[in-house]
Each structure stands twice: as C-alpha cells, then as structure tokens.
BAFI-3210 file (N, C-alpha, C; in Angstrom, 3 decimals, decimal comma, padded with zeros to 6 digits):
// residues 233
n [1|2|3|4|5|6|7|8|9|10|11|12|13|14|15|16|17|18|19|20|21|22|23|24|25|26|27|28|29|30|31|32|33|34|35|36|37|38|39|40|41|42|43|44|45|46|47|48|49|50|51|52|53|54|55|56|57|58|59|60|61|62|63|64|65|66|67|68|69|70|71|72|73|74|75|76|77|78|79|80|81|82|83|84|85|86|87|88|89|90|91|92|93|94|95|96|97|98|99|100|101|102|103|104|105|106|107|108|109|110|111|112|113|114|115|116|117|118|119|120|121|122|123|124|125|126|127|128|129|130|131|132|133|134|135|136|137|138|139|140|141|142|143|144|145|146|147|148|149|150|151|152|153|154|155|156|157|158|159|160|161|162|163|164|165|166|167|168|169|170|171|172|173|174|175|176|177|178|179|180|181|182|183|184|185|186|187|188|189|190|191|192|193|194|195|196|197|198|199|200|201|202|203|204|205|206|207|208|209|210|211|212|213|214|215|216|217|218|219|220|221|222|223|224|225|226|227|228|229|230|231|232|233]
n.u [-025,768|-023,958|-023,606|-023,890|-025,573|-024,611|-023,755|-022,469|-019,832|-019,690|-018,340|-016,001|-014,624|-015,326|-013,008|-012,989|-010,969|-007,566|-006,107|-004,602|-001,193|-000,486|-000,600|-002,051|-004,965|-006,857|-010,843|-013,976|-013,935|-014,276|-015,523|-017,721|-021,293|-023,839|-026,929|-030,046|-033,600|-034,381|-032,732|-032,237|-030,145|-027,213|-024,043|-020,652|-017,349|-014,208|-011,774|-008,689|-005,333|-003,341|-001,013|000,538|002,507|003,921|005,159|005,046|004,540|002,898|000,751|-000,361|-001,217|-003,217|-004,825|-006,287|-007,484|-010,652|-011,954|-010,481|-010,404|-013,602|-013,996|-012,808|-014,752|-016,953|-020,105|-020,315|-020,951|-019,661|-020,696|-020,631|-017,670|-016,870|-015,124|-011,751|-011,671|-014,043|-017,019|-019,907|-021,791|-022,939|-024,246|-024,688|-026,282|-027,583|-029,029|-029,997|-033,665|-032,993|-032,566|-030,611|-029,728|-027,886|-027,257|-025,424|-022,828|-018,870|-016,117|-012,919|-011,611|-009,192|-006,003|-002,740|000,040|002,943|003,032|001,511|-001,046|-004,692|-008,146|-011,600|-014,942|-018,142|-021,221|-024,501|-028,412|-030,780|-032,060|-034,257|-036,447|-036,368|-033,868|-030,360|-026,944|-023,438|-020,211|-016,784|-013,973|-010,447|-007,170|-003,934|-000,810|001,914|005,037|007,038|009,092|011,146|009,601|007,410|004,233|002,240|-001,150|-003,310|-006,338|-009,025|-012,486|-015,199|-018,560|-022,000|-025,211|-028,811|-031,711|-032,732|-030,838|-029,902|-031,886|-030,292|-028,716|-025,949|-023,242|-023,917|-024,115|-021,479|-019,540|-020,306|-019,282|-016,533|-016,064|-017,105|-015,019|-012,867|-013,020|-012,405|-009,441|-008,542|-008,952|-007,716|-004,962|-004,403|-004,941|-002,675|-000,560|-000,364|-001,331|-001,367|-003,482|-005,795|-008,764|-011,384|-014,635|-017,590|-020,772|-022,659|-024,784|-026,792|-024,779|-024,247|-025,501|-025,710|-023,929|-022,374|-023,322|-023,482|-020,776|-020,424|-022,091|-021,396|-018,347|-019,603|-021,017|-018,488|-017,233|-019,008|-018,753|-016,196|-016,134|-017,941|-016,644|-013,784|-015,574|-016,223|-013,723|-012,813|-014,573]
n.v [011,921|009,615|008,119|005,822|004,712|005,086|006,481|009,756|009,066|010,989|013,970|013,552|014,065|012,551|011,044|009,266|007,689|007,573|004,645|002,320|002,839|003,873|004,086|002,813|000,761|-002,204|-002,467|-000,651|002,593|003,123|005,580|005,418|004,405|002,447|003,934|004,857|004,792|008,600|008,877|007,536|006,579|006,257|007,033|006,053|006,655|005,020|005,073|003,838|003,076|000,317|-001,224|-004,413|-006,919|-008,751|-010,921|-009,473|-011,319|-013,522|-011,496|-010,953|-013,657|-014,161|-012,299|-013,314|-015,436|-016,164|-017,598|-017,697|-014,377|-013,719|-015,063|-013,130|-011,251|-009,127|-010,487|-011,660|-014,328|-016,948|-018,618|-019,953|-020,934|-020,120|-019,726|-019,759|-016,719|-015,849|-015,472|-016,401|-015,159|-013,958|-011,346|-009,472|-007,170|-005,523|-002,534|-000,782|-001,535|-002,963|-004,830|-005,451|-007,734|-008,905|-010,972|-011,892|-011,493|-011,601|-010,285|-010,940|-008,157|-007,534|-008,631|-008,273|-009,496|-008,693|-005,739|-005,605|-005,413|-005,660|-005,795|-005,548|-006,642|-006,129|-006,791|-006,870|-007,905|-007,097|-009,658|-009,399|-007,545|-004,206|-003,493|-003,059|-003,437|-002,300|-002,473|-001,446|-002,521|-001,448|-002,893|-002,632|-003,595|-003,332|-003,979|-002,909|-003,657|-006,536|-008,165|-007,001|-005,337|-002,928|-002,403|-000,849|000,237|001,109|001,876|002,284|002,638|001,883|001,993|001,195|001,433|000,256|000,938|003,535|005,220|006,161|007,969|009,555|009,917|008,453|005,707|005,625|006,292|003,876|001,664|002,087|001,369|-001,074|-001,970|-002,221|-003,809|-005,575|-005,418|-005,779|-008,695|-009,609|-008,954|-010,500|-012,985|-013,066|-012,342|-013,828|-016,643|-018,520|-018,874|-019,317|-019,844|-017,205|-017,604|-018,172|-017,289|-016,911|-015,105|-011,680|-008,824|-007,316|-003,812|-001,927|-000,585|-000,455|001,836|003,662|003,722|005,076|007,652|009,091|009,629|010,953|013,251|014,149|014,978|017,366|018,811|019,260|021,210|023,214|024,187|025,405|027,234|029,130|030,312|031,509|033,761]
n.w [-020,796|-022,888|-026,107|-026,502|-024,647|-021,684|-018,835|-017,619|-014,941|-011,724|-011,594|-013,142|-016,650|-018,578|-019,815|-018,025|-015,237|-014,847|-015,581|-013,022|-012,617|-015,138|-018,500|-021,236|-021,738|-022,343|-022,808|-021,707|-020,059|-016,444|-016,106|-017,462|-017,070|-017,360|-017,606|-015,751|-015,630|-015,447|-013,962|-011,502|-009,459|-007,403|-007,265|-006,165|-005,585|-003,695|-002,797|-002,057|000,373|001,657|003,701|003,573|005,561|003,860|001,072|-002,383|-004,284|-002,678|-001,861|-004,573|-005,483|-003,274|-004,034|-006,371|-005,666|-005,861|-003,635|-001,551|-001,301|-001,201|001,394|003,196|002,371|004,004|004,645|001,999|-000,318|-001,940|-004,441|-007,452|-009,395|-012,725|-014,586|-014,619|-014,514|-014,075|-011,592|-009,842|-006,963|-003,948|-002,028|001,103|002,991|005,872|007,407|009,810|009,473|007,422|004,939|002,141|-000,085|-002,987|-005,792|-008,716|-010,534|-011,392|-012,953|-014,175|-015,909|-016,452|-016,151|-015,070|-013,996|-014,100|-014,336|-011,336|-011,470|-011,577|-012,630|-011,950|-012,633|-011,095|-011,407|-010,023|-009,276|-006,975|-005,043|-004,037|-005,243|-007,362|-007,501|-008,140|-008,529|-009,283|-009,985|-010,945|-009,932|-009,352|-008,708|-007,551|-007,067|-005,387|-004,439|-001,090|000,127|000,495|001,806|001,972|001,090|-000,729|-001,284|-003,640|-003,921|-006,382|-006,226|-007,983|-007,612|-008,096|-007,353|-007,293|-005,516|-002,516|-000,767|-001,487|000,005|002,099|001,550|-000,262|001,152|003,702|002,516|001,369|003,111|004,877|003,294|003,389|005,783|005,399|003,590|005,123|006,972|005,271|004,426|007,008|007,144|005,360|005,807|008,254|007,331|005,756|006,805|009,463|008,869|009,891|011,300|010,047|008,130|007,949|009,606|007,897|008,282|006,563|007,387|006,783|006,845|009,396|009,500|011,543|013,396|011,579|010,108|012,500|012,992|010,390|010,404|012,989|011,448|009,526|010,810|011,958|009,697|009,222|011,687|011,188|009,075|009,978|011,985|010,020|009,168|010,683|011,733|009,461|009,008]
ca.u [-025,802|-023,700|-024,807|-024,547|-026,833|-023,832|-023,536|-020,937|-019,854|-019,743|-016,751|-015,148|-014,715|-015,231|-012,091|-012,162|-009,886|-006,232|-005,716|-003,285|000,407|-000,341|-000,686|-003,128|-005,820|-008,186|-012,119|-014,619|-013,404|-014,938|-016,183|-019,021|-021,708|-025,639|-028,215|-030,744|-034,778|-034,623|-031,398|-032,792|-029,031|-026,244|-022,680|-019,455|-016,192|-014,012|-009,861|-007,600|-004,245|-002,994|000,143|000,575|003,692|003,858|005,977|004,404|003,987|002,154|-000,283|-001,061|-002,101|-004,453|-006,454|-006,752|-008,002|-011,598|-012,350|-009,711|-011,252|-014,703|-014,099|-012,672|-015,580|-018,066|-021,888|-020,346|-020,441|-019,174|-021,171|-019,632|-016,347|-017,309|-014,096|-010,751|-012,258|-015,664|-017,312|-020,991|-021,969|-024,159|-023,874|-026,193|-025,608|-028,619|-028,775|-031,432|-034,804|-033,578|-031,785|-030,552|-029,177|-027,678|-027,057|-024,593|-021,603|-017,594|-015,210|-011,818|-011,215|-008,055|-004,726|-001,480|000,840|004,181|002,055|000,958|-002,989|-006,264|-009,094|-012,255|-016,464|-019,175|-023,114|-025,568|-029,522|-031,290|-032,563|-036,195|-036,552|-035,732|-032,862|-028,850|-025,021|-022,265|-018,846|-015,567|-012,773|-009,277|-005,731|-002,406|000,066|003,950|006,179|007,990|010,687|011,313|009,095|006,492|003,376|001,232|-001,938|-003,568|-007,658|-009,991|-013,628|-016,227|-019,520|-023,484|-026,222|-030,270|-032,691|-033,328|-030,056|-030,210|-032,483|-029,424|-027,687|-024,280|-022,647|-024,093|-023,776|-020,020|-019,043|-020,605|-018,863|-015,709|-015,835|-016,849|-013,393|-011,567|-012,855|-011,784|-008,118|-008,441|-009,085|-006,613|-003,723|-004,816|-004,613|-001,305|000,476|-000,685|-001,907|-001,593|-004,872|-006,582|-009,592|-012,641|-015,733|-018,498|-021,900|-024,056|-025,804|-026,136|-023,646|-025,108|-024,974|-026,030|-023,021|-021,016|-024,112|-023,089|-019,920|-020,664|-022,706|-019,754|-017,980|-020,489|-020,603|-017,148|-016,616|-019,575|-018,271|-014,505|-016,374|-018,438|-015,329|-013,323|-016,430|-015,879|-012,364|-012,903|-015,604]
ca.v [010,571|009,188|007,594|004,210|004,927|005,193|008,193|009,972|009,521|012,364|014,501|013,191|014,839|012,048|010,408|008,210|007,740|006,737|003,165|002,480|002,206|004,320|003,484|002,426|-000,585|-002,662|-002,512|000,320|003,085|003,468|006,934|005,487|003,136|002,279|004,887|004,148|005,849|009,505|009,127|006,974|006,219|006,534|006,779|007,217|006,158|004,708|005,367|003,236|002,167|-000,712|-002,281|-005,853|-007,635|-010,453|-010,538|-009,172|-012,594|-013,960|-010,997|-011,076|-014,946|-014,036|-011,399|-013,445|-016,823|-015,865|-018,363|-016,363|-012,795|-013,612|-015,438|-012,046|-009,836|-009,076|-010,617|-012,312|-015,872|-017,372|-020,055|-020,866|-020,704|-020,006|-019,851|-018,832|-015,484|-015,364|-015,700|-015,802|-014,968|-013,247|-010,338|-009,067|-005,753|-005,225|-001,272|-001,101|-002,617|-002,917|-005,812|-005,725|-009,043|-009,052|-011,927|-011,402|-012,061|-010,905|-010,962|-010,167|-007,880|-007,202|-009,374|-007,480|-009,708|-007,733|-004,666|-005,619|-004,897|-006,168|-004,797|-006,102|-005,802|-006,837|-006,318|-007,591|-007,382|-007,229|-011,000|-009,221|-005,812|-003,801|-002,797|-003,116|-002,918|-002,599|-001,743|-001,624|-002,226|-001,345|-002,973|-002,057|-004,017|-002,927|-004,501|-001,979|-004,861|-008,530|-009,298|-006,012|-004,891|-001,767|-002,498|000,638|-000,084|002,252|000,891|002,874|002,112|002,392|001,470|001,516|000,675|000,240|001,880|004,613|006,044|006,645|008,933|009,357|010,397|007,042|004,564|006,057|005,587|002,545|000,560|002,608|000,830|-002,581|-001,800|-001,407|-005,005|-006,577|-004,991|-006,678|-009,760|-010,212|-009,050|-011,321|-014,528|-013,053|-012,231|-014,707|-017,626|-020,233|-018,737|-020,081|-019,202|-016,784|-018,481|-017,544|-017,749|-016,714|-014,159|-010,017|-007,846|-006,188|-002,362|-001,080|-000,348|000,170|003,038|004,659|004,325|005,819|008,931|009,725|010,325|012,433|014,778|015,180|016,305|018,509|019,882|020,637|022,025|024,354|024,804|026,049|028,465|030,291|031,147|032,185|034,651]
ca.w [-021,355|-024,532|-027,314|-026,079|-023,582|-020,708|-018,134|-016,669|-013,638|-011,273|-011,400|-014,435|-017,732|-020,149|-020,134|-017,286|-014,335|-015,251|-015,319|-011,853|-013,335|-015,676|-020,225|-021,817|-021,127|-023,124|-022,110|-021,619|-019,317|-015,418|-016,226|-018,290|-016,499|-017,711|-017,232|-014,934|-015,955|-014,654|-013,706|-009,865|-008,910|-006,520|-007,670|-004,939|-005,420|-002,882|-003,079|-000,357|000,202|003,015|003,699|004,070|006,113|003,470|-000,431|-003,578|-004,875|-001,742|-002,168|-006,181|-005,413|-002,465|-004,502|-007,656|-005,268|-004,832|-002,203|-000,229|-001,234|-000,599|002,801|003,308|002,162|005,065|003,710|000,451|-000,301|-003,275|-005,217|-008,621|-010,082|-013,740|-015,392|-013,800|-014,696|-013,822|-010,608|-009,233|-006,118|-003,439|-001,034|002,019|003,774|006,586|007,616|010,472|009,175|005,627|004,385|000,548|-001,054|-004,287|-006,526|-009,309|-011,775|-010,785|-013,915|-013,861|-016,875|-016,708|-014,948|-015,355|-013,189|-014,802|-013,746|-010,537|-012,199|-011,731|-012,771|-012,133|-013,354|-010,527|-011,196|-009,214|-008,792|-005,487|-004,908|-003,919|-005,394|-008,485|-006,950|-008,739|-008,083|-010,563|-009,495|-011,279|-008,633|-009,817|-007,649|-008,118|-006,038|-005,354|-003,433|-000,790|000,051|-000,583|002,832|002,740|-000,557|-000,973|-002,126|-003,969|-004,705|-006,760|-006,665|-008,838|-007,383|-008,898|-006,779|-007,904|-004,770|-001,102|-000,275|-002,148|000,899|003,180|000,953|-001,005|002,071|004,431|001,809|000,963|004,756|005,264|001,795|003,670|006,950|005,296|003,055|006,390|007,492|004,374|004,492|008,468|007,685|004,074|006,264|009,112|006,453|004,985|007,841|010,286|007,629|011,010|012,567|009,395|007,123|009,189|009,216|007,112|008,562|005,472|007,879|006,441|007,615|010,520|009,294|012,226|013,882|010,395|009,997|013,993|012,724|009,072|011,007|013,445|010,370|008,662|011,898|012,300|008,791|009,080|012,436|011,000|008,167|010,910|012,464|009,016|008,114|011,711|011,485|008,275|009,447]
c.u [-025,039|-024,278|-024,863|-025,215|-025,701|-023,917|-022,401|-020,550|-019,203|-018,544|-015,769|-015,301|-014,764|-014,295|-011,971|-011,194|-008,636|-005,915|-004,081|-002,458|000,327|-000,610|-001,940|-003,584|-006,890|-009,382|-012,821|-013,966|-014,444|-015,687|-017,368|-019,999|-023,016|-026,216|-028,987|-032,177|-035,013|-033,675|-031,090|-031,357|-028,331|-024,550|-021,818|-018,214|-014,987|-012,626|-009,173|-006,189|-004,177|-001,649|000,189|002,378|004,082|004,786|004,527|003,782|002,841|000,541|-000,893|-001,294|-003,135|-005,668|-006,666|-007,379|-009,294|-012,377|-011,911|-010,439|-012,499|-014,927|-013,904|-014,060|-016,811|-019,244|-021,794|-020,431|-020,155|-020,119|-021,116|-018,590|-016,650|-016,077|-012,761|-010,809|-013,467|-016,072|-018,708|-020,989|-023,143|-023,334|-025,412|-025,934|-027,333|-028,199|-029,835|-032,280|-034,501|-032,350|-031,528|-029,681|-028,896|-026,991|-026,193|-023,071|-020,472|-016,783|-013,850|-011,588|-009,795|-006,520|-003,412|-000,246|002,611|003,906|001,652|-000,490|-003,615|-006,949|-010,291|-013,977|-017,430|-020,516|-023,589|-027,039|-029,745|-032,152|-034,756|-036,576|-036,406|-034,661|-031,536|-027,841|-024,543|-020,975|-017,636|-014,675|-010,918|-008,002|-004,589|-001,787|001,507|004,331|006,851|009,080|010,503|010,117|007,563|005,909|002,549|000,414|-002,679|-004,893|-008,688|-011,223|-014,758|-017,461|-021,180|-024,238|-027,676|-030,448|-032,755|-032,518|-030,003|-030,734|-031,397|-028,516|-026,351|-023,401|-022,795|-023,491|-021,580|-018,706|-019,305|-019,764|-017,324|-015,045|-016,081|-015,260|-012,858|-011,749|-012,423|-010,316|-008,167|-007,941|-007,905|-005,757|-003,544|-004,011|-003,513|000,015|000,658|-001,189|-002,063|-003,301|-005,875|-007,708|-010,689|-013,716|-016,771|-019,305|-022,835|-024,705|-025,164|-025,037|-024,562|-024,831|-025,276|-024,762|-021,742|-022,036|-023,909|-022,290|-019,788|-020,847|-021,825|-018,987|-018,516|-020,446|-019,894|-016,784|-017,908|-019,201|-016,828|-015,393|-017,252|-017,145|-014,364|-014,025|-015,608|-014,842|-012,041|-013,703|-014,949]
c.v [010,552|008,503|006,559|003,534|004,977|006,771|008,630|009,882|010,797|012,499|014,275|014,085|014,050|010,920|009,274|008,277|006,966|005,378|003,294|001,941|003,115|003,540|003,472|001,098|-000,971|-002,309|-000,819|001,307|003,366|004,066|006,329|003,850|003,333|002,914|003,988|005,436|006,900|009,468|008,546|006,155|006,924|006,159|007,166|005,669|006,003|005,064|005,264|002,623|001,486|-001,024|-003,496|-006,208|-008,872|-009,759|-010,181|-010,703|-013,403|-013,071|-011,072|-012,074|-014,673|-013,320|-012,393|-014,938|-016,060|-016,726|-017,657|-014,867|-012,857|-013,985|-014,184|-010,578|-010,181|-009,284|-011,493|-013,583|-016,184|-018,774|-020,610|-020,266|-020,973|-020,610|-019,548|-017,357|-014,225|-016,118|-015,373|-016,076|-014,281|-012,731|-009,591|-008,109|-005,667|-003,960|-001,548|-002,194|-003,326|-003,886|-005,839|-007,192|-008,695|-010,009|-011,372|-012,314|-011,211|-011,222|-010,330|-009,475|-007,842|-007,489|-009,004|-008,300|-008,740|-006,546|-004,024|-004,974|-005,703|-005,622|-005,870|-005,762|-006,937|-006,589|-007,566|-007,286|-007,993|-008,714|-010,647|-007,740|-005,588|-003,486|-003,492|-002,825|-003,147|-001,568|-002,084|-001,643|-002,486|-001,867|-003,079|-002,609|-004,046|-003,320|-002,976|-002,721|-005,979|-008,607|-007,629|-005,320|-003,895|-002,226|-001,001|000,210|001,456|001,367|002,553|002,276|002,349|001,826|001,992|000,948|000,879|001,240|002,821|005,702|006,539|007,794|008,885|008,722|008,868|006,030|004,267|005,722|004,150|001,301|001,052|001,368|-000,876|-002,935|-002,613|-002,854|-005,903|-006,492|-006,233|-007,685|-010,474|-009,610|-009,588|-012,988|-014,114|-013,150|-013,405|-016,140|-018,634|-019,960|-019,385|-019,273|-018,287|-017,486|-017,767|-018,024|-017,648|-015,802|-012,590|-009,747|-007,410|-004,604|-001,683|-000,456|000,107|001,499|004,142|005,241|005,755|007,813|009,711|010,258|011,538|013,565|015,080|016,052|017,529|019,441|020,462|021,258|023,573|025,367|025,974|027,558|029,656|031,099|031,779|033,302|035,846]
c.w [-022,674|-025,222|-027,290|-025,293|-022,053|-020,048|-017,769|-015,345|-012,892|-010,995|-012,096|-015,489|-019,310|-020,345|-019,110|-015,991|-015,121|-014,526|-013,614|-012,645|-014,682|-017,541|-020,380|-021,605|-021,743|-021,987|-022,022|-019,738|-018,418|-015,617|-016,492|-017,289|-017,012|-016,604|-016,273|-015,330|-014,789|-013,963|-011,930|-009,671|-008,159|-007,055|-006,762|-006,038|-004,051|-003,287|-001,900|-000,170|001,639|002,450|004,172|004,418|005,010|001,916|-001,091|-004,054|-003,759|-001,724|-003,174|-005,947|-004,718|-003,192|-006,010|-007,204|-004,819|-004,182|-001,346|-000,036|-000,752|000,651|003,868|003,528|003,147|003,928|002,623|000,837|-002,229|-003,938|-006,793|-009,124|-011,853|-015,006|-014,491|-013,799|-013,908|-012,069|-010,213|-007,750|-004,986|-002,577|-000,420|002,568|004,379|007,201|008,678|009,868|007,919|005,573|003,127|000,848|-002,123|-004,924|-007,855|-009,797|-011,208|-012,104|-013,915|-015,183|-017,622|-015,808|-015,670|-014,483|-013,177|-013,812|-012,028|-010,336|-012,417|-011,661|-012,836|-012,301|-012,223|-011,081|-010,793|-009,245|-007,573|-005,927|-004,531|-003,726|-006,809|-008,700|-007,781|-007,959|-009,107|-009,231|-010,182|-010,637|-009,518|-008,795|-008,125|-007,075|-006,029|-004,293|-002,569|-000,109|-000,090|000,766|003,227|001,251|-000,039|-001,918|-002,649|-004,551|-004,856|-006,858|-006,782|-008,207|-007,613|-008,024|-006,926|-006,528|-003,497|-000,426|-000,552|-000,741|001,998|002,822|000,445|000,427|003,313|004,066|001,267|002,086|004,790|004,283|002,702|004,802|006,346|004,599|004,070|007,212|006,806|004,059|005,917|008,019|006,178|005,148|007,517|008,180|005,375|005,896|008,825|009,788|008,669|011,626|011,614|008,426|007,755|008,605|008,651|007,449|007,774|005,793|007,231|007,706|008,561|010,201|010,396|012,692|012,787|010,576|011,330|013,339|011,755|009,576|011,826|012,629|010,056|009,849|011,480|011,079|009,017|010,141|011,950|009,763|008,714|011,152|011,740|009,195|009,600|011,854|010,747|008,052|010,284]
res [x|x|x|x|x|x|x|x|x|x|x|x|x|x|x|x|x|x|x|x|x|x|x|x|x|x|x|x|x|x|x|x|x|x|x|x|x|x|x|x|x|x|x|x|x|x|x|x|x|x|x|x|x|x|x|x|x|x|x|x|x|x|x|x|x|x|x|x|x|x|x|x|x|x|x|x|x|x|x|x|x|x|x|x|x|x|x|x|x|x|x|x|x|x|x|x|x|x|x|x|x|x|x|x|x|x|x|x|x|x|x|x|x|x|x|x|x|x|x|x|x|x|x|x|x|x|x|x|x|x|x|x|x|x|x|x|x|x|x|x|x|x|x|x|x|x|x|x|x|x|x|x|x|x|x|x|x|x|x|x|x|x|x|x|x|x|x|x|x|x|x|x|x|x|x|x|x|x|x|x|x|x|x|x|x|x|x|x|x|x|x|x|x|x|x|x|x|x|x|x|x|x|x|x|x|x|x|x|x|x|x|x|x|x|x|x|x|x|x|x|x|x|x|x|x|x|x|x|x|x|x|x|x]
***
C-alpha cells in the first residue's frame, strides 16, 4: 500500500504501465487503485488489438459517441449524458445463479485526438451488495490506410464481490470473451453501418455460455501447460 492509501497492481513496479503512444500524461497512473479491507479484491488486466475496415476518423467518432459504445457493450445501458465527458450508467453480467449489476460513473480522462488517445475511469457499485468495479481502459487508434484502423485497448480491471468467487483466471476469460463481442458488434456498425443500431433488451448478459467458453480456455492452457512439463521431463 502507498501513502495515499492506493495499491499496486499486480506485476507492476510502481511506475505504471506506459501511456499507449508513448510521453508523458496528466492524471494518476493505472498501477495505483484504492485498497480494499484485507486486501478482498480481484485485479486482471486485459490487452487486445482488432482491425476495423473503416478510416481513422470514422473510428475516433464511434468510441467517443457513448450511445454507440454502450449499444455495443453486452449488459450496459446508458442513462445520463453528464457532460460530454462524463457518463452514468448500468451494467449486468449473470454467471449461473449469480447475477451482479453495477451502477456507476464513466469519465473520459484523457482525449488525445492528434494522438489517437483515450483514456478512460469507470467505477461502479453492485446495485444489491457490497460489491465494486473500477476500471481504467486505455485506446490507441492508428490508421493502417486511408480506408482501414488498428484499435489497441489496455483495460486495468478491480473487482470487490459476488464475482470474485470464480477466480482471476474465470473472471479474466469471461471480461475476454465479452471484449470479443464488443469488437463484433463496433466493426459490424462501422463496416456495415446499413444493418443499423443492435437492440438492447436491458436483460444480464447470460454468462453461462461466456463461463463454458471461459473454462475451455482455462483447460486448454492447463493442458499445453501439462503438455510443456512432459517434454520437458
């Protein structure tokens, strides 16, 4: 713990992850996020790139419209536009029996258009629990020709509460595979923009089937990691 009561997150040395693009960047650095008593948290980080069919400029509007992003994000809904900044909202993720909700603030810290940088600060509490989220999500967006962008997202993630019980390793997959539907469905409404907006029913995510998925994962690395030890034997 430091002295402003912040922790480290795991696998860092203090300093932080390097801002994408490189320099220097106003605001408090990733590395450090609020303690939690006895230390009852979950920290993973996520690290993804996609390509989109569409210009640079067509993409830096989509991620900074969050009507567009959240129509996007499996579970979210959006309910006020605060500032051109700020954003509240809600998010539901159902795992088997267990349903979290979290209610919560989105701010953009940091808009680099020059850059192609956004940096942004979620926390949330569970709507019926003790339970938390915070996440810092970092995007870096480069053009690789006039008609084709690389997006590059780092998201830092803290979670106190219900989830917690599935483990690093579950919860790490599972935020993985919801990723992997929110890439879908932004290069769906970039590429294809005639098919229109997806509909948002308000209902949780169904995790069951992200959690199969999630577990398939976790095998396989534990079988190539079987696999490794043997040959190595």
């Amino acid at each position: 713990m430091w002295d402003d009561g912040t922790c480290l997150w795991p696998g860092s040395r203090g300093e932080g992850p390097p801002p994408l693009g490189g320099g220097d960047r106003a605001g408090p650095s990733p590395a450090h996020r609020p303690c939690h008593p006895g230390g009852e948290d979950l920290a993973i980080r996520i690290e993804e790139k996609f390509q989109v069919e569409a210009p640079k400029e067509r993409v830096w509007a989509f991620l900074l419209d969050p009507h567009k992003v959240v129509a996007c994000a499996p579970g979210a809904q959006l309910t006020e536009v605060v500032d051109d900044r700020t954003f509240k909202g809600n998010v539901r993720v159902k795992v088997g029996m267990i349903t979290a909700s979290y209610s919560g603030q989105a701010h953009l810290e940091e808009v680099d258009e020059a850059a192609g940088l956004v940096r942004m600060l979620a926390q949330g509490k569970e709507s019926a629990g003790s339970g938390s989220a915070r996440a810092t999500l970092q995007a870096r967006v480069r053009p690789l020709s006039d008609s084709a962008t690389e997006v590059e997202v780092t998201a830092d993630i803290d979670v106190v509460g219900r989830l917690m019980q599935f483990g690093r390793g579950m919860v790490q997959d599972v935020s993985r595979q919801l990723f992997r539907q929110f890439v879908a469905c932004v290069k769906q409404q970039l590429e294809n923009p005639e098919a229109g907006a997806p509909p948002k029913s308000g209902e949780p995510i169904s995790g069951i089937s992200l959690a199969a998925e999630a577990a398939r994962s976790s095998l396989g690395r534990l079988m190539g990691r079987l696999r490794k030890g043997d040959r190595e034997t």
